[in-house]
C-alpha positions in Angstrom: 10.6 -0.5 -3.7 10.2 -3.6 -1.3 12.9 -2.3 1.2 10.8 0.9 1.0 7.8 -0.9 1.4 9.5 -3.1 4.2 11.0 -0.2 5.8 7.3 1.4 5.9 5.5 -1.2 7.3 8.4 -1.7 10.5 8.0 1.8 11.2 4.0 1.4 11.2 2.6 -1.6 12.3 -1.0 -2.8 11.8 -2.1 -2.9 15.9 -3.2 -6.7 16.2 -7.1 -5.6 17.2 -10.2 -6.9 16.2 -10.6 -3.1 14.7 -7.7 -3.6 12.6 -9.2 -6.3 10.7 -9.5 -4.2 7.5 -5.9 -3.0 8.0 -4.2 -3.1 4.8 -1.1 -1.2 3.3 -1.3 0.5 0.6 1.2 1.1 -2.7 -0.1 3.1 -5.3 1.1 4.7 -8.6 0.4 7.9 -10.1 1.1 9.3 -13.4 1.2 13.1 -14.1 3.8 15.1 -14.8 6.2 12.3 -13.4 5.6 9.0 -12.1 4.8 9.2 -8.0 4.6 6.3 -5.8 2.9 6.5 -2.5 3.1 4.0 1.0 0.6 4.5 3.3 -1.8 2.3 5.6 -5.2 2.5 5.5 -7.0 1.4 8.8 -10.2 1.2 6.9 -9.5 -1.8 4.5 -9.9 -1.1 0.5 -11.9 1.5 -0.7 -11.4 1.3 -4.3 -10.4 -1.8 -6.0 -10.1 -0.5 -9.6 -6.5 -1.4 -10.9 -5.7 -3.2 -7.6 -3.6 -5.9 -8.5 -4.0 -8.2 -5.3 -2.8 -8.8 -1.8 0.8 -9.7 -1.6 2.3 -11.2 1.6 4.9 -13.0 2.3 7.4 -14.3 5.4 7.9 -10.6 5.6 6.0 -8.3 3.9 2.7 -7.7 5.7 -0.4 -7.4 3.7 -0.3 -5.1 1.2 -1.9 -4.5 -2.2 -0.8 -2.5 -5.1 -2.4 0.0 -7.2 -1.0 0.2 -10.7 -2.7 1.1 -14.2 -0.1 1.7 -15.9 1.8 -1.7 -14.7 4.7 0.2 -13.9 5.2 -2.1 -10.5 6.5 -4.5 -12.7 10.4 -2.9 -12.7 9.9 -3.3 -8.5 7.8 -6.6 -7.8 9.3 -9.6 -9.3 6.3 -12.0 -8.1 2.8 -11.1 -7.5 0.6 -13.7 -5.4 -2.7 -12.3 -6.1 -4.8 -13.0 -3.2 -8.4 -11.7 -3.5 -9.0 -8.4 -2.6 -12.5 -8.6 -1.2 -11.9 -9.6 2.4 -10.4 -6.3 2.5 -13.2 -4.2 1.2 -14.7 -1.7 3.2 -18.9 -2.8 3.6 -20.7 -0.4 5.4 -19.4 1.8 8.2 -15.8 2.2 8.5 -14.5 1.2 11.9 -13.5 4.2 14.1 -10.2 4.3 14.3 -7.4 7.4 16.3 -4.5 6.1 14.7 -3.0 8.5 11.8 -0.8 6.8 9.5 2.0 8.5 7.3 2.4 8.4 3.9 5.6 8.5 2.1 5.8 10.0 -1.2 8.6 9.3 -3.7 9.1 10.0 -7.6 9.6 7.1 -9.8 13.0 7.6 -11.8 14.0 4.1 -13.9 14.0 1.5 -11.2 15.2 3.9 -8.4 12.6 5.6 -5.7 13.5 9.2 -4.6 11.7 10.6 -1.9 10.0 13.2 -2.2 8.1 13.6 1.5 6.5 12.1 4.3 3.2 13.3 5.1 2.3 12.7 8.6 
């Protein structure tokens, strides 16, 4: 998942403008029929900080936090650094932004990410 994540955020950098402040990648987990992972960057910061488990950075990955109720993220990230999330909550209007991100879609099977699409 972090070469995924790595891979993601090379292809899509956050533009380095005082609009992009908010700029955050985003992984998150779903769980219905199977278990779905998404990668996508959201140019309007953090709109829902239920089951967030923090901003992780480090001398690579950019900022990026996680959502994950079921903890599943645990087989992929070895250590979380769980920064506070609220810098990166949206407050008020969102900042208008052109830039469409994609997101990448892949199914969860054991500890190996197949992908499923990319949405752009």
């Amino acid at each position: 998942m972090y070469r995924e994540i790595l891979k993601y955020q090379e292809n899509n950098p956050i533009p380095n403008t005082n609009l992009n402040l908010l700029s955050i990648y985003k992984v998150s987990f779903s769980f219905e029929k199977d278990t779905l992972l998404t990668i996508s960057l959201s140019p309007t910061g953090i709109t829902d900080k239920n089951n967030s488990y923090g901003i992780y950075k480090d001398k690579i990955l950019q900022r990026t936090y996680v959502m994950d109720s079921q903890k599943v993220s645990k087989n992929f990230i070895k250590m979380y650094k769980k920064d506070s999330v609220e810098y990166y909550i949206l407050k008020g209007t969102p900042p208008h932004t052109d830039n469409m991100y994609p997101v990448y879609m892949y199914k969860v099977r054991g500890d190996k990410l197949i992908l499923l699409d990319s949405i752009k």
